[in-house]
DRENLOKE-365213 format. One record per residue (C-alpha): residue in one letter; x, y, z. Coordinates in steps of 0.1 Angstrom, whole numbers. Example, Ala and Ser with C-alpha at 12.3 -4.5 7.8 and 13.67 -1.06 7.14 Angstrom:
BEGIN
<pt residu="A" east="123" north="-45" up="78"/>
<pt residu="S" east="137" north="-11" up="71"/>
END
This chain:
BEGIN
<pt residu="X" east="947" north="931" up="1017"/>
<pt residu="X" east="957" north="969" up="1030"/>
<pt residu="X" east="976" north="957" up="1059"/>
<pt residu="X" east="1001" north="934" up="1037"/>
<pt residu="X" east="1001" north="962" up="1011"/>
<pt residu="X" east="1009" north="990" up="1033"/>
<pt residu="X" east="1040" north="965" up="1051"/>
<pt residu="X" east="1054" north="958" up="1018"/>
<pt residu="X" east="1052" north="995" up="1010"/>
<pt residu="X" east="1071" north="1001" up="1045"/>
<pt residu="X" east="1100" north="977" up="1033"/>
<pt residu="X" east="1092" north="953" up="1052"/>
<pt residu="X" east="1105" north="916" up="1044"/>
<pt residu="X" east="1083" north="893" up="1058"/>
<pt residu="X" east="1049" north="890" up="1074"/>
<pt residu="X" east="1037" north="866" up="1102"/>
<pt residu="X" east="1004" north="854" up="1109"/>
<pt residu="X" east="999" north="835" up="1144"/>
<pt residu="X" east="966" north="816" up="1149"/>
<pt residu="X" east="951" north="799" up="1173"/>
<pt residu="X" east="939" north="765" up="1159"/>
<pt residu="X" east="915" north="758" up="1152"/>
<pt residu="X" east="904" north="792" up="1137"/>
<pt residu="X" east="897" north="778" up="1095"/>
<pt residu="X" east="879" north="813" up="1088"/>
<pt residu="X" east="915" north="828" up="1098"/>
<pt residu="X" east="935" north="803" up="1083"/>
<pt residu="X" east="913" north="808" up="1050"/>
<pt residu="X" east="917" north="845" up="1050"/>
<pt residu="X" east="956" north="847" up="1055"/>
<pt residu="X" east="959" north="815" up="1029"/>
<pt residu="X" east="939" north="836" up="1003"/>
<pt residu="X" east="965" north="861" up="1007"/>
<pt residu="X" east="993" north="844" up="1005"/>
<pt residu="X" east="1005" north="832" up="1038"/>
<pt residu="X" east="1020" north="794" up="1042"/>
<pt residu="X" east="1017" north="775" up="1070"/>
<pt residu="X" east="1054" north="769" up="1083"/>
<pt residu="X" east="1050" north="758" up="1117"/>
<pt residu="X" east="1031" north="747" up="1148"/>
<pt residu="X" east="1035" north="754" up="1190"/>
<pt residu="X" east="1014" north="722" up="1204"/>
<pt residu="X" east="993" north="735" up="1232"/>
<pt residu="X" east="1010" north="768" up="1233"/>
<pt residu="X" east="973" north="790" up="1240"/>
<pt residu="X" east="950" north="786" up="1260"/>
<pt residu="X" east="912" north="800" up="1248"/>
<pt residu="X" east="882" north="791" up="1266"/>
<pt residu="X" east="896" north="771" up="1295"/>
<pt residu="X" east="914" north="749" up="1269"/>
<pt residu="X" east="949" north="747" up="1254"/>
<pt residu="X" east="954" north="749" up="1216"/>
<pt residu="X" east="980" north="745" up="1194"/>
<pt residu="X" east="990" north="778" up="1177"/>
<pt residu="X" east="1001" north="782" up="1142"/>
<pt residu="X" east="1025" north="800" up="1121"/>
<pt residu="X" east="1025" north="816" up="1089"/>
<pt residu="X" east="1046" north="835" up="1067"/>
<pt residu="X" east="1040" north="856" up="1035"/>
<pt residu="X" east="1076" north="870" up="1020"/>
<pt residu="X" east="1068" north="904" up="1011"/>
<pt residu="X" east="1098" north="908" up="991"/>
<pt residu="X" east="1135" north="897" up="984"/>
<pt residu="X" east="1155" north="905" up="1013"/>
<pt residu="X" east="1182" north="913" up="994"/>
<pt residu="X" east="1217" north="912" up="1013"/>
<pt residu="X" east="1215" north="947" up="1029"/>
<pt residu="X" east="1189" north="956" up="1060"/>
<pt residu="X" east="1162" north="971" up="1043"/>
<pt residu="X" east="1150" north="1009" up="1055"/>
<pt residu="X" east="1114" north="1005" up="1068"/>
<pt residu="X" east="1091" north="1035" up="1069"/>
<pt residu="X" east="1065" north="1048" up="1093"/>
<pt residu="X" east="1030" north="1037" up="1082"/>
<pt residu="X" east="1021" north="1079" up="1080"/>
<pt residu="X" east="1049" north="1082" up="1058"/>
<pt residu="X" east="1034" north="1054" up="1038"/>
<pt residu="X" east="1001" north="1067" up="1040"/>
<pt residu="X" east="1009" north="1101" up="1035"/>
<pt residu="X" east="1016" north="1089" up="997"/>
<pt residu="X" east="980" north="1075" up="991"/>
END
């Protein structure tokens, strides 16, 4: 929700969403909104004297065009609400 809208309103290209697995309440929310699973670090953290995997996901926020993009200060962005 506000987090991804206020990153696309600051320019940004892409979002990334790292969670340790398994978390499906997580994985659920950040699916709902968009984010695909693109990735995996076998026992990459360790939580409660165990290793996990760790996944990632992405969510393009918008087309990144072939220029850098100028991202602005989340009180800039908010400023406009």
């Amino acid at each position: 929700g506000r987090v991804v809208d206020v990153l696309r309103r600051q320019g940004y290209v892409s979002a990334l969403a790292v969670i340790v697995c398994p978390n499906e309440a997580s994985v659920r929310l950040h699916e709902s909104l968009g984010f695909e699973r693109v990735g995996v670090m076998p026992t990459m953290g360790f939580k409660q004297g165990r290793w996990h995997d760790v996944g990632v996901w992405h969510l393009r926020l918008r087309d990144p065009g072939s220029t850098v993009p100028a991202i602005s200060s989340v009180q800039e962005v908010l400023a406009q609400d």
